[in-house]
C-alpha positions as CSV (number, residue, x, y, z in Angstrom):
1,X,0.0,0.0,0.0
2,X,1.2,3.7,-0.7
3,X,0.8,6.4,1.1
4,X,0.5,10.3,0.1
5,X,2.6,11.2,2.9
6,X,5.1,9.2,5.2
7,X,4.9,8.3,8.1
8,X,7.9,10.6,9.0
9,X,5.7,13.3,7.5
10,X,2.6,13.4,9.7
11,X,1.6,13.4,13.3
12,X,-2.1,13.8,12.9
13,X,-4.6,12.4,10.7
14,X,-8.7,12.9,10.8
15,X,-9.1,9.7,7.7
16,X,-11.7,7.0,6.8
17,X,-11.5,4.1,9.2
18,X,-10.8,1.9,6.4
19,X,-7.4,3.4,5.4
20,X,-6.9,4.0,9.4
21,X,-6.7,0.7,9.8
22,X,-4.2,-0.1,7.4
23,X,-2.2,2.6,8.5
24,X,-1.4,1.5,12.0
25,X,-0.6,-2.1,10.7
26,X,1.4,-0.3,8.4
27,X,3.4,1.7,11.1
28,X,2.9,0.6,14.8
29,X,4.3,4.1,15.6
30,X,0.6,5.3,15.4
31,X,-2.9,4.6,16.9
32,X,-6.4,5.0,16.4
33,X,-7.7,6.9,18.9
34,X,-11.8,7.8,18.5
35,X,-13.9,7.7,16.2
36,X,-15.1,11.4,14.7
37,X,-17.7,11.3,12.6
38,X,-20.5,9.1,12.1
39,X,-22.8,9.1,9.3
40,X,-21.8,10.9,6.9
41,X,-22.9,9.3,3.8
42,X,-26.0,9.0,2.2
43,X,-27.8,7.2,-0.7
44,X,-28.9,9.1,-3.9
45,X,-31.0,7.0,-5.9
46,X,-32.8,8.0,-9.4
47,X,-34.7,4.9,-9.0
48,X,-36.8,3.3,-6.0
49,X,-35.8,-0.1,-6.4
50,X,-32.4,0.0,-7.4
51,X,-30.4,-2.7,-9.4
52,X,-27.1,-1.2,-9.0
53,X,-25.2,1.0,-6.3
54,X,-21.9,2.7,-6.7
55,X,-19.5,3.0,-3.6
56,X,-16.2,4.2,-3.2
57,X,-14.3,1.4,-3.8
58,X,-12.0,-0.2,-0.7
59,X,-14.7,1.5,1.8
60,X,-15.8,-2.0,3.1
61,X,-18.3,0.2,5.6
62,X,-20.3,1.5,2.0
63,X,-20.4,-2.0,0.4
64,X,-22.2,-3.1,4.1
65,X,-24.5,-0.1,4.1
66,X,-25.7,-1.3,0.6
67,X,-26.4,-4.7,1.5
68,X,-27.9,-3.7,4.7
69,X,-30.3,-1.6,2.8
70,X,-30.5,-2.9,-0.6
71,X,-30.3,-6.3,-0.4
72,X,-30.6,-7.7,-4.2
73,X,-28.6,-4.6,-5.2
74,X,-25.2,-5.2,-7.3
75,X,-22.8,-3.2,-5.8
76,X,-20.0,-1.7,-8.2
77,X,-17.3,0.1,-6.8
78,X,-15.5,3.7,-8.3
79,X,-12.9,5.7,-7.8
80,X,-13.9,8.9,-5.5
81,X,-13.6,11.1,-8.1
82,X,-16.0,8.6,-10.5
83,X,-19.0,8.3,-8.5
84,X,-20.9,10.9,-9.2
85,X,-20.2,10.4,-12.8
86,X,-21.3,7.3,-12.6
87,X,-24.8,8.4,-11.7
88,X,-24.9,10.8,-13.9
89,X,-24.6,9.1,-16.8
90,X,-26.9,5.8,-15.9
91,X,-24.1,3.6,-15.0
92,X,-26.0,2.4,-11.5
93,X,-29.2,3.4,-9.9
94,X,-27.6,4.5,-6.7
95,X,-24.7,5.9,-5.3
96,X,-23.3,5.9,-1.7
97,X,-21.4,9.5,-1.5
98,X,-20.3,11.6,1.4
99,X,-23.5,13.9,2.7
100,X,-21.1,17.7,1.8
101,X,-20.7,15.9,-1.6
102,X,-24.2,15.3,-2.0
103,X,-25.6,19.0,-1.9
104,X,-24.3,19.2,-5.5
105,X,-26.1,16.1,-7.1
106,X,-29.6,15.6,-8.3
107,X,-31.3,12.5,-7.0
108,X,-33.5,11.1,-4.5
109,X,-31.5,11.5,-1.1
110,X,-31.6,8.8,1.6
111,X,-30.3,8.5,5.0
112,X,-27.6,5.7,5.2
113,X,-28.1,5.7,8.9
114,X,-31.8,4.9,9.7
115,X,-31.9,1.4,10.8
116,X,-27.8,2.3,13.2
117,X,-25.2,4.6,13.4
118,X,-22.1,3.9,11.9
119,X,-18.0,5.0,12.1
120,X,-16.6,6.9,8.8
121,X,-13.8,9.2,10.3
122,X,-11.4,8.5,12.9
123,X,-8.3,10.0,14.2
124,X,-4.6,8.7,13.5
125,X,-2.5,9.8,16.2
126,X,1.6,9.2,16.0
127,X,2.0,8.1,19.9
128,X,5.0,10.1,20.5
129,X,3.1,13.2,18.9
130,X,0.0,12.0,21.6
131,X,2.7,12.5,24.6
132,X,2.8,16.7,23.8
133,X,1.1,19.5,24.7
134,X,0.5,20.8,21.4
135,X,-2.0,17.4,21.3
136,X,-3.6,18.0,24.2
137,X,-3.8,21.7,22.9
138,X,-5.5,19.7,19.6
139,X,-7.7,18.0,21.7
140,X,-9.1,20.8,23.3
141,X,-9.7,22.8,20.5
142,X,-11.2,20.0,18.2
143,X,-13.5,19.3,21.0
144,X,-14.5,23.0,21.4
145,X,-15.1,23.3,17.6
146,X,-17.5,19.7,17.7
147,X,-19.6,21.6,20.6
148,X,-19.6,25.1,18.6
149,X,-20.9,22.7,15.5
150,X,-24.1,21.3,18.0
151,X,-25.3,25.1,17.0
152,X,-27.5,25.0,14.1
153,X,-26.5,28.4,12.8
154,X,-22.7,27.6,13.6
155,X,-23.1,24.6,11.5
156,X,-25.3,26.2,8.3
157,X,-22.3,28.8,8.0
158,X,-19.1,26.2,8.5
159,X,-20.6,24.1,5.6
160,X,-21.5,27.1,3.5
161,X,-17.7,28.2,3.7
162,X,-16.9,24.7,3.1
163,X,-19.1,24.2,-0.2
164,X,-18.7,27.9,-1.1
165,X,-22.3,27.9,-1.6
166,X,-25.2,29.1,0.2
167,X,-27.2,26.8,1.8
168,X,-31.2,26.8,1.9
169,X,-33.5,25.8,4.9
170,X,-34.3,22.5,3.0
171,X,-30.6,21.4,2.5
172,X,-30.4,21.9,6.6
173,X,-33.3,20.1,7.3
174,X,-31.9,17.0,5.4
175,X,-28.6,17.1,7.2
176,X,-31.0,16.7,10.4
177,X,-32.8,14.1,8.6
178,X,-29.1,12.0,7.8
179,X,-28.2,12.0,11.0
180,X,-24.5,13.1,10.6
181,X,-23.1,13.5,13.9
182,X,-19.3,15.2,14.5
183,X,-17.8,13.4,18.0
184,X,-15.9,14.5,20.5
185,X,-12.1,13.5,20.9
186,X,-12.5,10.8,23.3
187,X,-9.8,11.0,26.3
């Protein structure tokens, strides 16, 4: 497996708990320490009883959402950058795509986490880099930032920076509806 940056590169690292896991097998200077976000996909479907469903591929988490919801549903895995593509041009019925992601992209949109909650981001910490005060300094301010997010307006103007777009009352109302949930740093 490759990786963008080394090892030697990085202290910190807020990533998919797929490519987490890898990681620390990778180097056993690093741990997992907390899951961060939860739910943060959804399903956009152009049809209501889908044949197909794209996920990212090597997000084993996206592949069980499908079958947990879809059960007779062929799942074909895409790169990121592919997926929405893919439903764009009637190459599957479905997608699973991050929620942010989804704002952008015309089709029926589902809650992935209606039936449990489930683990997309967690953080990679470099155990030596955990032993500082510049962590614990992290800490703190990440879990500040998760607590200023809890705030609805806080929240509609973070993602409208982040998407550069403005968002209306309905696009908040379905992040309600999804479910996605930001989590404190867990000591």
């Amino acid at each position: 497996m490759q990786w963008a940056l080394s090892s030697d590169q990085i202290d910190i690292a807020i990533i998919c708990k797929e490519a987490a896991k890898s990681f620390v097998k990778y180097d056993e200077n690093f741990e997992i320490i907390s899951t961060l976000v939860q739910n943060s996909d959804v399903f956009i479907m152009k049809k209501n009883n889908p044949r197909s469903i794209g996920v990212i591929q090597n997000k084993n988490y996206q592949i069980d959402l499908v079958n947990n919801y879809y059960e007779n549903t062929k799942v074909v895995p895409f790169i990121n950058s592919g997926l929405a593509y893919a439903l764009e041009v009637n190459k599957v019925d479905g997608i699973v795509i991050d929620a942010i992601k989804s704002l952008n992209l015309v089709g029926n949109k589902i809650s992935t986490s209606t039936k449990k909650n489930y683990d997309t981001y967690v953080l990679l910490v470099n155990k030596e880099f955990k032993k500082t005060d510049l962590y614990t300094d992290f800490v703190y301010l990440y879990n500040k930032s998760v607590e200023d997010l809890k705030n609805k307006k806080v929240l509609r103007e973070e993602l409208e920076i982040y998407t550069d777009r403005k968002l209306s009352d309905k696009d908040m109302g379905e992040f309600e509806k999804w479910n996605l949930k930001f989590l404190p740093i867990e000591k």
